[in-house]
C-alpha positions as CSV (number, residue, x, y, z in Angstrom):
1,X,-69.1,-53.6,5.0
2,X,-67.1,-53.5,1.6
3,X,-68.2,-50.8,-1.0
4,X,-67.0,-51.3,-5.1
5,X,-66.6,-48.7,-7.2
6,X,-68.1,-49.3,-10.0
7,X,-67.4,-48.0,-13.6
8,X,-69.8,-46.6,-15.9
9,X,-69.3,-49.4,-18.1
10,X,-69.8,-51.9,-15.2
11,X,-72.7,-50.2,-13.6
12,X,-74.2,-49.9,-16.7
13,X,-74.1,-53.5,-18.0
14,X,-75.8,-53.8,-14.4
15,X,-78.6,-52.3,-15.9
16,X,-78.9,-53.6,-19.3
17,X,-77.2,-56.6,-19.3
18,X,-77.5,-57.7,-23.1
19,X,-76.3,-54.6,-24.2
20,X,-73.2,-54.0,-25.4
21,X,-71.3,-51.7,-23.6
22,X,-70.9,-48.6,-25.6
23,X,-75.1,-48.5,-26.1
24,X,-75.6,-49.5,-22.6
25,X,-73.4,-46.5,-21.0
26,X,-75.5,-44.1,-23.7
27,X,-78.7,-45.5,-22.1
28,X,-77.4,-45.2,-18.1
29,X,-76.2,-41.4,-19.0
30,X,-79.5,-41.1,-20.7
31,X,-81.2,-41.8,-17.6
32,X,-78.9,-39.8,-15.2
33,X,-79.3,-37.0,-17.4
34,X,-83.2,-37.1,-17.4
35,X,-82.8,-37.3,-13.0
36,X,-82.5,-33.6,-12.6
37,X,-81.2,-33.5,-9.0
38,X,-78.8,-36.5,-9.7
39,X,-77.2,-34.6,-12.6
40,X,-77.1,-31.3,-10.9
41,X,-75.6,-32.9,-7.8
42,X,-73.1,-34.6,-10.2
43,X,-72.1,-31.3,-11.8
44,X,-71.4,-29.7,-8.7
45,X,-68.7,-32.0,-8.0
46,X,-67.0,-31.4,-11.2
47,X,-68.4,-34.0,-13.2
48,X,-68.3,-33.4,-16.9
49,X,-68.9,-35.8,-19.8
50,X,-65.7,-36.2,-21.7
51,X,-65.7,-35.9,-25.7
52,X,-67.1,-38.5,-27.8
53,X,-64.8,-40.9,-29.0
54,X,-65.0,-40.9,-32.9
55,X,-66.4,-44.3,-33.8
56,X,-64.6,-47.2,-35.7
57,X,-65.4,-48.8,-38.4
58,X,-67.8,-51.6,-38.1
59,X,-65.5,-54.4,-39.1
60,X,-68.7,-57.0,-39.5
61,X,-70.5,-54.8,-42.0
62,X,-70.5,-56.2,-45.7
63,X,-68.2,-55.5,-47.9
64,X,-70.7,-52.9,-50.8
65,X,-67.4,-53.2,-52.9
66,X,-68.4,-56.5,-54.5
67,X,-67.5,-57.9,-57.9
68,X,-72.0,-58.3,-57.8
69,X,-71.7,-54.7,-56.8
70,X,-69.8,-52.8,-59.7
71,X,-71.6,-55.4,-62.0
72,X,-75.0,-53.8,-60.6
73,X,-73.5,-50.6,-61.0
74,X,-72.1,-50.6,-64.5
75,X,-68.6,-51.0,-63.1
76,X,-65.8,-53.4,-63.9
């Protein structure tokens, strides 16, 4: 029998399939936090949660630099 290895990314979109991957990794570690012997077990072998990555800019948000904008706000 053949075993994959599985990423967190891929094991959690397992899990929450119409999540994207960043919120569905937050929601697996949330769970393997919250199952005390599986994160105890896990920290005995060295496992560690590496820092956050800082976050990028949401290039789909709107723009609140708007001609409608600086109008609204007594700007040019």
């Amino acid at each position: 029998m053949n075993y994959k290895p599985y990423t967190k990314k891929e094991l959690a979109l397992q899990y929450f399939p119409d999540s994207n991957p960043r919120t569905a990794v937050g929601h697996l570690m949330s769970w393997i936090r919250r199952c005390t012997p599986l994160w105890d077990e896990l920290q005995q072998t060295g496992y560690t949660i590496p820092p956050a990555k800082p976050s990028r800019p949401d290039k789909s948000a709107p723009s609140l630099n708007t001609s409608e904008n600086r109008s609204f706000l007594g700007g040019n």
